[in-house]
C-alpha positions in Angstrom: -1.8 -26.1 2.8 -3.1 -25.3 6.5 -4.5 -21.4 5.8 -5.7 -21.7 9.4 -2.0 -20.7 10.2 -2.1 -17.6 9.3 -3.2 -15.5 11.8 -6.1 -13.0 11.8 -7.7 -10.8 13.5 -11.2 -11.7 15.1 -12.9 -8.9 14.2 -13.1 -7.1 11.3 -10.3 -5.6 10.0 -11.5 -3.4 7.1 -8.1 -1.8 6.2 -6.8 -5.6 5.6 -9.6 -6.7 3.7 -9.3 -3.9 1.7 -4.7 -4.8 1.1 -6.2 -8.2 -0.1 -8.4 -6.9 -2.6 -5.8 -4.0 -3.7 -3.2 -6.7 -4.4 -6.1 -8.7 -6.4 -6.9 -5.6 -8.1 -3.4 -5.1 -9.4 -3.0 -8.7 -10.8 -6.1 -8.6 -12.4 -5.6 -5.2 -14.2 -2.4 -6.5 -15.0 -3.7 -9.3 -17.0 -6.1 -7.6 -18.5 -8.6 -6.0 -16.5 -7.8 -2.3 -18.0 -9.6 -3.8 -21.1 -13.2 -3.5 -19.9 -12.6 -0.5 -17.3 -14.3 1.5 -19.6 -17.5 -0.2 -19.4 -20.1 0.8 -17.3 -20.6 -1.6 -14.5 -16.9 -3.2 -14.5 -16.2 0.7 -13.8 -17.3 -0.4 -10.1 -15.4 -3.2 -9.6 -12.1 -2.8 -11.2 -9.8 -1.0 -9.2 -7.1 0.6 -12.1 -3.6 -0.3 -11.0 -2.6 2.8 -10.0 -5.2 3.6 -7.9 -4.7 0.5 -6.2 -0.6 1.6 -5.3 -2.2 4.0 -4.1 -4.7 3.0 -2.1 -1.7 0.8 -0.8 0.7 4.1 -0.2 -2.5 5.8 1.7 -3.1 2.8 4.0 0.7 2.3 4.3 0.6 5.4 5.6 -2.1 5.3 7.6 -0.6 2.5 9.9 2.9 4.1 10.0 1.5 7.6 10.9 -1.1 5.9 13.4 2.0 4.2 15.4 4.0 7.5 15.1 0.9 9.9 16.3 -0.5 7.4 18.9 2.7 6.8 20.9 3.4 3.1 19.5 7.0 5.0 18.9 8.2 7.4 21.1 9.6 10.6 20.1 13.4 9.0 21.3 16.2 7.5 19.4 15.1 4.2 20.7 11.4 4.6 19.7 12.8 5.5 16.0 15.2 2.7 15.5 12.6 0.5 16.8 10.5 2.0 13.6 13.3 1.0 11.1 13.6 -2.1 12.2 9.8 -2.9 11.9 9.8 -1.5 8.9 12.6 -3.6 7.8 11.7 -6.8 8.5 8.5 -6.1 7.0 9.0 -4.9 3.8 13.0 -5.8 3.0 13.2 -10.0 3.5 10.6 -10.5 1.0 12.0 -8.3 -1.7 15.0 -9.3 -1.1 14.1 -13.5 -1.6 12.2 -12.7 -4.6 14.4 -10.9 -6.3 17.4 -14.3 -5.7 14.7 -16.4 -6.9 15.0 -13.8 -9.7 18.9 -13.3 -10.3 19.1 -17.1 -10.1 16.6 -17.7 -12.8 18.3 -15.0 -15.1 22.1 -14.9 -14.1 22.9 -16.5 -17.6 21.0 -13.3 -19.3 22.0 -10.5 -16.9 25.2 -8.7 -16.3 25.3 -9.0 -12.2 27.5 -5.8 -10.8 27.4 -3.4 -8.0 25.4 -1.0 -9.9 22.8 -3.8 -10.6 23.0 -5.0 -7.1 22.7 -1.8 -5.4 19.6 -1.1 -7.9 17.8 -4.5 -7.8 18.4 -6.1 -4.3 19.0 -2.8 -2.2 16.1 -0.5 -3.4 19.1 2.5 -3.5 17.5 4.0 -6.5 15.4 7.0 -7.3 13.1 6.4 -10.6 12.2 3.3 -9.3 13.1 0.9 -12.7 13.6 -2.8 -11.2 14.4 -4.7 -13.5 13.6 -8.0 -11.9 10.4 -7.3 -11.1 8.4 -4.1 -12.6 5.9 -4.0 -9.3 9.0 -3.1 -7.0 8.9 0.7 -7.4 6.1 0.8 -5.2 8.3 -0.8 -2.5 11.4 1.4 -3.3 9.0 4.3 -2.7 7.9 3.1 0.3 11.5 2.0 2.0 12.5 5.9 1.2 9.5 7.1 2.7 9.7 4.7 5.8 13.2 6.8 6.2 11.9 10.7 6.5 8.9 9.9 7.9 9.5 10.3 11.6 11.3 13.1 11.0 8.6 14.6 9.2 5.9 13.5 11.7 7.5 14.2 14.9 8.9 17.5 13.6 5.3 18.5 12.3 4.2 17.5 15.7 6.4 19.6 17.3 5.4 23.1 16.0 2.1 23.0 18.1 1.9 22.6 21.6 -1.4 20.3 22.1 -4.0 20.6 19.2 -1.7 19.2 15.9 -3.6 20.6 13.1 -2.8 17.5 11.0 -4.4 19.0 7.7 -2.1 21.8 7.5 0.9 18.8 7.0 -1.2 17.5 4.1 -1.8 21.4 2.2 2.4 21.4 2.7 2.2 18.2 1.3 -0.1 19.1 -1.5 2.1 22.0 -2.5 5.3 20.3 -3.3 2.9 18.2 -5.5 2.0 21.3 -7.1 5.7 22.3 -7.6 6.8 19.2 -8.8 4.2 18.9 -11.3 5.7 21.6 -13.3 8.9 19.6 -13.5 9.4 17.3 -16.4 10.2 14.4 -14.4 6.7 14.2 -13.1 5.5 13.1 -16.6 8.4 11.6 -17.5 9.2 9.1 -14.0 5.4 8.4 -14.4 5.2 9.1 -10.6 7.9 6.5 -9.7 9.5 8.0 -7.2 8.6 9.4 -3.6 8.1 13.1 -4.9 5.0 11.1 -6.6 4.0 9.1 -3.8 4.3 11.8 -0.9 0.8 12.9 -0.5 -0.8 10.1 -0.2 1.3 8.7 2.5 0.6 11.8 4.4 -3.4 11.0 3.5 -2.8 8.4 5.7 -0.7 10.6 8.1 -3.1 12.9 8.4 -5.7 10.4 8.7 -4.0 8.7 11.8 -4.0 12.4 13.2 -7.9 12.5 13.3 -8.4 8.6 14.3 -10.0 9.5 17.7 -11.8 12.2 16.6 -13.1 10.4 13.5 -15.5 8.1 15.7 -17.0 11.0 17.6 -17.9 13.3 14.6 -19.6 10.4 12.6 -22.1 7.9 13.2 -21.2 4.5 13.1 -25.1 3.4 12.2 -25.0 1.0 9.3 -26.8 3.4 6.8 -23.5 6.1 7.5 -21.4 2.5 6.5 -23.7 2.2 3.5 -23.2 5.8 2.5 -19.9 5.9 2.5 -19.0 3.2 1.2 -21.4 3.6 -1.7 -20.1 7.0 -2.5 -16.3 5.8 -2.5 -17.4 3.1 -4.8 -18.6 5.8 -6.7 -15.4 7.8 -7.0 -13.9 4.7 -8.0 -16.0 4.8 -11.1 -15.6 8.0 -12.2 -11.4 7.4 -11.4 -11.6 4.9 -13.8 -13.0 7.1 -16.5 -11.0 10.0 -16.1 -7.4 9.1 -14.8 -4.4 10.6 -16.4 -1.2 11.5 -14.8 -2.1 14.4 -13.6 -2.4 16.6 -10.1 -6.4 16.5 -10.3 -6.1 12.5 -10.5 -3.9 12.6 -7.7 -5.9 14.6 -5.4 -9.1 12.5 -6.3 -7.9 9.7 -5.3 -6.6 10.8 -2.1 -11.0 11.4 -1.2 -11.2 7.8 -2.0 -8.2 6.7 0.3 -10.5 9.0 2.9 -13.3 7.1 2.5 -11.4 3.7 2.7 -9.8 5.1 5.8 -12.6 6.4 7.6 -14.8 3.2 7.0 -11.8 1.3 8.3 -11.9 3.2 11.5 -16.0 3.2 11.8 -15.9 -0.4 11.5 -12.7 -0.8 13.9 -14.6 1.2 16.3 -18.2 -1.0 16.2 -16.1 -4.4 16.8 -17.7 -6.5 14.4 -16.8 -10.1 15.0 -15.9 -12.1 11.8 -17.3 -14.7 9.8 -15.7 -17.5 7.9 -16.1 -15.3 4.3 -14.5 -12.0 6.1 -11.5 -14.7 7.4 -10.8 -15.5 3.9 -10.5 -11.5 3.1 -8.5 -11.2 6.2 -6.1 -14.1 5.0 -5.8 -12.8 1.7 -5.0 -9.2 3.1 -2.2 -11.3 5.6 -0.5 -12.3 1.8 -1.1 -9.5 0.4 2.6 -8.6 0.0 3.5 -12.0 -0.6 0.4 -11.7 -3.9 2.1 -8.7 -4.8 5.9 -10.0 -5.0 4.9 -13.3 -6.7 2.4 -11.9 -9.2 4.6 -9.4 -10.4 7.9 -12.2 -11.0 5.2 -14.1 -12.5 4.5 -11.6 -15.2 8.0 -10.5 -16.0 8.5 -13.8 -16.8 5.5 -14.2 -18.7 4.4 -17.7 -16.8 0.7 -18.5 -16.3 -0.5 -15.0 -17.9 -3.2 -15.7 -20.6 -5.3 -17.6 -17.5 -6.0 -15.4 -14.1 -7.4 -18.2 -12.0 -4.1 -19.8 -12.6 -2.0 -17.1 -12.3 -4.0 -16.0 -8.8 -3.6 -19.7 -7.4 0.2 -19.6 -8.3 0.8 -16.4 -6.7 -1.3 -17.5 -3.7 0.5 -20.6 -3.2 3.3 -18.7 -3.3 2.4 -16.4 -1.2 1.4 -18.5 1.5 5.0 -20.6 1.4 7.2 -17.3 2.2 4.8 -16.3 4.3 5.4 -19.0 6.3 8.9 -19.1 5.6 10.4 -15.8 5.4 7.9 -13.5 6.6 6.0 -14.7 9.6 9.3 -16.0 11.4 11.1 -12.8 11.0 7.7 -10.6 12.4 7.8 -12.3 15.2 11.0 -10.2 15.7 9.3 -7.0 15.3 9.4 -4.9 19.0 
């Protein structure tokens, strides 16, 4: 296996480190890890699986909103197909070879129709139940959200004339929450579904707003790093102690995708250059996706799940062959 294929940035990239270790996070707690979250100093290092999708959705957002704020896409028909097509070939091809690899494995056990196929290899669902592969209603969530959110963005954008006050999208934001959560689907779809999801893409969104601000109204010394850092750590902690599907767990864990996101662009701004140990976190953010996909076909099939160094070697190795064969050749078509 040649890792040094897979390219990386050469300096540190903190919002890929931290995709690497989200995707980690989610296998582990998969296999187990929700067992000792309880205890006192796991509390710091295991990420709960939610929080992790949504520390995904948040920097998902983050990156989306940052190319749709900055100018990456202009506000033009051109610059928002070139936005679905990005988003396309980043997200779709994957799913889409995974879940083959899938329906091949279990044709003999599954009834293959349109409904399944529209449901299982085109995402055109709303509660988010794949059935080849549980982990998929993040990426259903995402593909819808990938569809309103220039329109949302460049619409909010629109109602002021030079100073975007990019908080106000995330109090709109916050108040659907609020509505919804007095519907019974928001217990009942477990937050499977983009009404779920919303705010904390437009965390992110509102983040990217504020990324050249950000740098000016905070120190980028090494004890402001420490500090934050420290206290997100914290508020992973205490997440891990009181999560329930609820609106106060929701907007907790959006002040933890802040202080994710605001290290990320402290760290972007002081140009750290890399070492060999932060190009193994950047690698492993790179297959991310593919750690994701693999892991979660791995556990619906129940192969290699009573050992997680086993399981995360499988998933790597698999991880690392479509990303060099499905998704690196077709990002090089991104524009």
């Amino acid at each position: 296996m040649n890792v040094v294929a897979i390219r990386v940035p050469s300096n540190v990239d903190f919002l890929l480190i931290t995709r690497g270790i989200a995707a980690v996070s989610v296998l582990y707690w998969h296999l187990g890890g929700y067992i000792a979250r309880d205890e006192f100093w796991a509390s710091f290092f295991i990420i709960p699986g939610r929080l992790a999708v949504w520390i995904f959705f948040m920097m998902s957002g983050y990156l989306i909103g940052y190319g749709l704020i900055t100018g990456k896409y202009e506000t033009s028909m051109h610059g928002i197909k070139r936005f679905y097509i990005n988003r396309l070939l980043r997200i779709y091809p994957l799913f889409f070879v995974v879940s083959v690899v899938a329906v091949l494995i279990h044709a003999s056990d599954i009834t293959i129709n349109i409904s399944f196929l529209l449901k299982n290899l085109f995402m055109i669902q709303w509660d988010h139940h794949y059935s080849l592969n549980s982990v998929f209603w993040t990426l259903g969530i995402e593909m819808q959200l990938y569809l309103v959110a220039p329109l949302l963005i460049f619409m909010y954008r629109s109602m002021f004339y030079a100073d975007v006050k990019w908080y106000g999208f995330y109090v709109c934001a916050l108040l659907i929450l609020w509505g919804y959560s007095f519907s019974p689907f928001f217990v009942n779809w477990d937050l499977r579904n983009i009404m779920g999801g919303l705010t904390h893409f437009v965390v992110g969104f509102v983040m990217a707003g504020y990324v050249r601000k950000i740098p000016n109204a905070i120190s980028n010394s090494a004890q402001v790093i420490v500090a934050i850092a420290s206290s997100t750590l914290l508020m992973i902690a205490v997440f891990n102690h009181f999560y329930s599907i609820s609106i106060y767990s929701i907007i907790f864990s959006h002040l933890i995708g802040v202080g994710l996101i605001t290290l990320h662009i402290i760290i972007e701004n002081k140009k750290i250059s890399t070492n060999s140990g932060v190009v193994f976190l950047h690698q492993l953010g790179v297959l991310s996706y593919g750690i994701y996909a693999w892991h979660g076909f791995l556990l619906v099939n129940e192969w290699l799940v009573s050992n997680f160094f086993m399981h995360f070697l499988a998933t790597l190795l698999l991880a690392y062959m479509t990303y060099q064969i499905v998704e690196r050749p077709l990002l090089l078509l991104k524009r």
